[in-house]
Structure formats: C-alpha cells, structure tokens
PyMOL Python script that loads the backbone (N, CA, C, O; Angstrom):
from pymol import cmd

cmd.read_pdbstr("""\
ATOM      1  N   UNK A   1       8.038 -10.566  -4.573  1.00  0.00           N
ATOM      2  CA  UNK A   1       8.224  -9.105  -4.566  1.00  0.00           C
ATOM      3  C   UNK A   1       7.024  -8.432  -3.880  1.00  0.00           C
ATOM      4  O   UNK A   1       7.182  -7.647  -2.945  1.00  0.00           O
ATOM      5  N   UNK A   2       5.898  -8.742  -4.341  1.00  0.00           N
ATOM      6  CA  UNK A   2       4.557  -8.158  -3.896  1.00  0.00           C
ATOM      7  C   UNK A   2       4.085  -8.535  -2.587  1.00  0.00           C
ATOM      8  O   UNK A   2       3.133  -7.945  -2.078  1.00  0.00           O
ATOM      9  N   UNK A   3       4.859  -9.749  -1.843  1.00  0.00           N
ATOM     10  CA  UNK A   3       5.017 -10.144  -0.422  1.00  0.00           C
ATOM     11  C   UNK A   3       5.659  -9.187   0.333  1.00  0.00           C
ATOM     12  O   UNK A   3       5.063  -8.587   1.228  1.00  0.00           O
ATOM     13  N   UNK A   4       6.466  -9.046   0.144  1.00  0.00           N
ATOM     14  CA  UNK A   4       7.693  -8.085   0.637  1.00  0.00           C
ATOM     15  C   UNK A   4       6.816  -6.488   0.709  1.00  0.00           C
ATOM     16  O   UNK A   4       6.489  -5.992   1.787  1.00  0.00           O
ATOM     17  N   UNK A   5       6.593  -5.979  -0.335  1.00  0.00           N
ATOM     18  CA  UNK A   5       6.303  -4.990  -0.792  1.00  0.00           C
ATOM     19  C   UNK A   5       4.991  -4.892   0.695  1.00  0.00           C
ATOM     20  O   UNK A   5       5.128  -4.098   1.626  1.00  0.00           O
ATOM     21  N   UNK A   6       3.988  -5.735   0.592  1.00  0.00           N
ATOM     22  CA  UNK A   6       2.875  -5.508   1.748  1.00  0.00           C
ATOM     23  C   UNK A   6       3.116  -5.559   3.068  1.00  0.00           C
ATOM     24  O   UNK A   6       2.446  -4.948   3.902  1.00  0.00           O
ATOM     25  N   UNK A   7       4.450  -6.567   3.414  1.00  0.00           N
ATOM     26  CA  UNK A   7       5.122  -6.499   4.383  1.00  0.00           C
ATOM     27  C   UNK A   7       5.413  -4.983   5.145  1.00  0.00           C
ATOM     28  O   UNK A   7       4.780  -4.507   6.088  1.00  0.00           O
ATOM     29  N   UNK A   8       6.555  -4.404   4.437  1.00  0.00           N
ATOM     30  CA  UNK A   8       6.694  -3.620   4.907  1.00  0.00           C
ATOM     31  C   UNK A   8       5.480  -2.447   4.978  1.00  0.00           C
ATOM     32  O   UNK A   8       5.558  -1.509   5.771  1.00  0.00           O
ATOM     33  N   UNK A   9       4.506  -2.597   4.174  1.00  0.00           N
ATOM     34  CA  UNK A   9       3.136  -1.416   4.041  1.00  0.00           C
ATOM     35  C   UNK A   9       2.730  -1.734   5.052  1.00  0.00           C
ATOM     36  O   UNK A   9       2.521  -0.829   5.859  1.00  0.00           O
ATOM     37  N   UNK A  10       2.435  -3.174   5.468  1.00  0.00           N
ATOM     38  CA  UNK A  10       1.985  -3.321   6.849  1.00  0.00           C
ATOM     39  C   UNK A  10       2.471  -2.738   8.256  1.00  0.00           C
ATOM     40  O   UNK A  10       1.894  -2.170   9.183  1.00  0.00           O
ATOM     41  N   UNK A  11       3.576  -3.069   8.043  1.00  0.00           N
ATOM     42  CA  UNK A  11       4.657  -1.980   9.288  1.00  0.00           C
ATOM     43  C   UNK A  11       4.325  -0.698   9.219  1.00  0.00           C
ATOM     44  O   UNK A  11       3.623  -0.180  10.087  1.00  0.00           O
ATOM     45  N   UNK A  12       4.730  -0.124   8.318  1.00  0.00           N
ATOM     46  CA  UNK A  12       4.130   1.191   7.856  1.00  0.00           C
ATOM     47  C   UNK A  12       2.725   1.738   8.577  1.00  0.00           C
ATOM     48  O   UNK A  12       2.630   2.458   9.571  1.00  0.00           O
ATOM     49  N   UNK A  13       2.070   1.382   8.070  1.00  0.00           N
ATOM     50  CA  UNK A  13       0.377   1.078   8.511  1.00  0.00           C
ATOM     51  C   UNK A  13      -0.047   0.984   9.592  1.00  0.00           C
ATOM     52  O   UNK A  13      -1.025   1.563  10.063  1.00  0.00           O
ATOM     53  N   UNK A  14       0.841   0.045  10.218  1.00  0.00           N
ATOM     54  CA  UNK A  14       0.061  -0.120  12.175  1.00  0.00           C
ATOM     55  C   UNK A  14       1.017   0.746  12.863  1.00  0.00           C
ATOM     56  O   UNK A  14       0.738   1.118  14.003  1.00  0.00           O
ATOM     57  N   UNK A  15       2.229   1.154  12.254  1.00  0.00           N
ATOM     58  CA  UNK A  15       3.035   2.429  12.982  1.00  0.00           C
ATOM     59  C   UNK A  15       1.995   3.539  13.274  1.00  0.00           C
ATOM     60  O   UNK A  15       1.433   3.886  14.312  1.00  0.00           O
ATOM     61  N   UNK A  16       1.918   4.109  11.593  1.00  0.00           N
ATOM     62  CA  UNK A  16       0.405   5.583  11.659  1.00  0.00           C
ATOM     63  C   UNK A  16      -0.633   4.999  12.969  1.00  0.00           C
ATOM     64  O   UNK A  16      -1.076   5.357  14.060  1.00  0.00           O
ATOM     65  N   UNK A  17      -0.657   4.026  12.158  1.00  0.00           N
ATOM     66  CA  UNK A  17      -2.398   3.439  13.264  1.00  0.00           C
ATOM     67  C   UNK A  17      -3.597   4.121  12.016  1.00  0.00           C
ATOM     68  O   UNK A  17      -4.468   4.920  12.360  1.00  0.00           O
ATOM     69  N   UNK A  18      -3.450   3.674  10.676  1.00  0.00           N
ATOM     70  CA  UNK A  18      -4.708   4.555  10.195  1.00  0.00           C
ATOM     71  C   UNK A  18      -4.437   3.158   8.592  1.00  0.00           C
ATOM     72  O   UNK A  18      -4.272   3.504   7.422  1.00  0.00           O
ATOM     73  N   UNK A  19      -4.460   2.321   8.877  1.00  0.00           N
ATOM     74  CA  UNK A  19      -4.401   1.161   8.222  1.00  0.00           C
ATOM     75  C   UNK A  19      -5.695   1.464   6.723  1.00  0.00           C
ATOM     76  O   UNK A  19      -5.735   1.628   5.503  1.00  0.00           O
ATOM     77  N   UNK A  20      -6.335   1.399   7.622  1.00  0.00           N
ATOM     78  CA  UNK A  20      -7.203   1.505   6.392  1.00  0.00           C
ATOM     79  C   UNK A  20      -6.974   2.276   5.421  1.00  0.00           C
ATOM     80  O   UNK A  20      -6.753   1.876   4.278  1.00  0.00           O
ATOM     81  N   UNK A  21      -7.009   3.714   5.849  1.00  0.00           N
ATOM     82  CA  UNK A  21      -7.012   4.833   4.849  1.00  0.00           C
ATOM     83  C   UNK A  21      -5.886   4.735   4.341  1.00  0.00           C
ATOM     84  O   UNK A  21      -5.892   5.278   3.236  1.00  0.00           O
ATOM     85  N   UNK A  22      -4.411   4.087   4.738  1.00  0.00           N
ATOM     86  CA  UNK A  22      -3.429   3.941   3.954  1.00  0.00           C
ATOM     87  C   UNK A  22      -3.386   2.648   2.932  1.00  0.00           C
ATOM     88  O   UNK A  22      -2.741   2.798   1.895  1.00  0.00           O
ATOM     89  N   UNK A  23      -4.105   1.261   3.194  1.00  0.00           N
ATOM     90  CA  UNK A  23      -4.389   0.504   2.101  1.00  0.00           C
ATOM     91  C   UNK A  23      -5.188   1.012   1.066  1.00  0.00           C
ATOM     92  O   UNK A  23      -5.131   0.517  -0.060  1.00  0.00           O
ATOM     93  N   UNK A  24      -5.968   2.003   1.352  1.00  0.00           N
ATOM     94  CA  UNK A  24      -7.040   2.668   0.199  1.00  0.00           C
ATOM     95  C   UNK A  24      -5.800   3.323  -0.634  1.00  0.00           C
ATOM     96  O   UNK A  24      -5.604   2.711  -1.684  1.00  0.00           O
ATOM     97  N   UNK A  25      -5.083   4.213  -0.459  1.00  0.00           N
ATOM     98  CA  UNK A  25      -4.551   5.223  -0.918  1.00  0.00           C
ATOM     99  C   UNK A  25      -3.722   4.460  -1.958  1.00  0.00           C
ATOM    100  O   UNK A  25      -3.699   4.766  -3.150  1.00  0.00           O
ATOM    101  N   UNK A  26      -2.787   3.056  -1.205  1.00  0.00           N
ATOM    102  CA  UNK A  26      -1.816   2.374  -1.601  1.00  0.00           C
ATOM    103  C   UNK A  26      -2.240   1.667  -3.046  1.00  0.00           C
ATOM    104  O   UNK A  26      -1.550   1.562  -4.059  1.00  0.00           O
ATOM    105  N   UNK A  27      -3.887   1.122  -2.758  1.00  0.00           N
ATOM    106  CA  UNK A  27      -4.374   0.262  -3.931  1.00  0.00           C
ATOM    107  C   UNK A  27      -4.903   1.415  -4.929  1.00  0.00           C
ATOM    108  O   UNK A  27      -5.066   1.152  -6.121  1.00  0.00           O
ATOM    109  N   UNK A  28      -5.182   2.780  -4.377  1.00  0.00           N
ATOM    110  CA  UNK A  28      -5.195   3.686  -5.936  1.00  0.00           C
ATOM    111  C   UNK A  28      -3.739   4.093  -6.880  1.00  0.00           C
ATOM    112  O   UNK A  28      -3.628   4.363  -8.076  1.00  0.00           O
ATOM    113  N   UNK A  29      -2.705   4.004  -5.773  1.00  0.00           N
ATOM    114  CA  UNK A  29      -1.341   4.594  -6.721  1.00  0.00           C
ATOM    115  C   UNK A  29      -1.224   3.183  -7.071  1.00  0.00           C
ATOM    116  O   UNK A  29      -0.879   3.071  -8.248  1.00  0.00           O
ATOM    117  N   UNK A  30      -1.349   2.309  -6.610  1.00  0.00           N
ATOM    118  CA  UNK A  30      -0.564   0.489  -7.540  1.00  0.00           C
ATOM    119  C   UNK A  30      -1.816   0.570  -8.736  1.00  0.00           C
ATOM    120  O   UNK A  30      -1.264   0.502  -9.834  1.00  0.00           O
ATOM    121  N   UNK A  31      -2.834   0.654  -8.840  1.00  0.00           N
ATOM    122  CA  UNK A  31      -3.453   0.791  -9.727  1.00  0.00           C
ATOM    123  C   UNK A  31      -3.744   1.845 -10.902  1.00  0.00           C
ATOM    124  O   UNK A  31      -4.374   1.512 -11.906  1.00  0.00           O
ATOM    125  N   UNK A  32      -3.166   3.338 -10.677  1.00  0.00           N
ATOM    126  CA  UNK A  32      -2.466   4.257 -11.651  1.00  0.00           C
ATOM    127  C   UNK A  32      -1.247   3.528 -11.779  1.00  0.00           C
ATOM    128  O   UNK A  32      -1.047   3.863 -12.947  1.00  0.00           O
ATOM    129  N   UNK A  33      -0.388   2.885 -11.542  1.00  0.00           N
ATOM    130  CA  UNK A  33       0.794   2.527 -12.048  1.00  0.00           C
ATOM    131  C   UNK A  33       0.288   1.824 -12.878  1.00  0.00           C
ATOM    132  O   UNK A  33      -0.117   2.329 -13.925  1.00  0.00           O
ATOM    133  N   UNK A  34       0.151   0.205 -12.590  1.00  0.00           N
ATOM    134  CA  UNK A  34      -0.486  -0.143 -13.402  1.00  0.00           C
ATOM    135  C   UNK A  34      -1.131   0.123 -14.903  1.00  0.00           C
ATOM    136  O   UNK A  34      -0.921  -0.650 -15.837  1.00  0.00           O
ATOM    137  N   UNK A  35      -1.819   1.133 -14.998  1.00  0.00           N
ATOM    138  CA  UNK A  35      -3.117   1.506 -16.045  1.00  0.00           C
ATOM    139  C   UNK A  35      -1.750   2.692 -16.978  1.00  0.00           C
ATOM    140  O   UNK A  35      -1.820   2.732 -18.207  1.00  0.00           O
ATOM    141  N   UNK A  36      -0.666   3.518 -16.275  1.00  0.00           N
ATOM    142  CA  UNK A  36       0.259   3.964 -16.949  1.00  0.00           C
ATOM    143  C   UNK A  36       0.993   2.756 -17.753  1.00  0.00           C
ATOM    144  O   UNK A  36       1.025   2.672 -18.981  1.00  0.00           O
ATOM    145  N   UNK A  37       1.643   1.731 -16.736  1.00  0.00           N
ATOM    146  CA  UNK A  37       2.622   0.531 -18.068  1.00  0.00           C
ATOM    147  C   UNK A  37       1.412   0.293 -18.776  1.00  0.00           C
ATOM    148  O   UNK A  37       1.410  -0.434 -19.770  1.00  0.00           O
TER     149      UNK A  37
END
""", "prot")
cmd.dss("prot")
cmd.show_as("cartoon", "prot")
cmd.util.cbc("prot")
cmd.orient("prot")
C-alpha cells in the first residue's frame, strides 16, 4: 500500500518540480494522521 501510495507522490512531485517541499509537507500530514489513530 505504502509503495503505491509514494509511487504516485513521486509522479506528483517531479510533475510540480518542487519535490522536496512536497515530501516535507507529505511526511507532516502522514504523521498527524498517524498521532490522530
């Protein structure tokens, strides 16, 4: 699932062209999810 899931973030990501600042953003909302369950 979590393969898949980065997969497509990756597509995502080099589309913008701003990779970084969108893995930052991505690993604060998976990590409020997280800390909510």
């Amino acid at each position: 699932m979590k393969k898949c899931r980065s997969a497509e973030f990756d597509v995502i990501m080099d589309h913008e062209n701003i990779t970084q600042e969108t893995s930052e953003i991505v690993e604060k909302l998976e990590s409020k999810v997280k800390i909510r369950n």
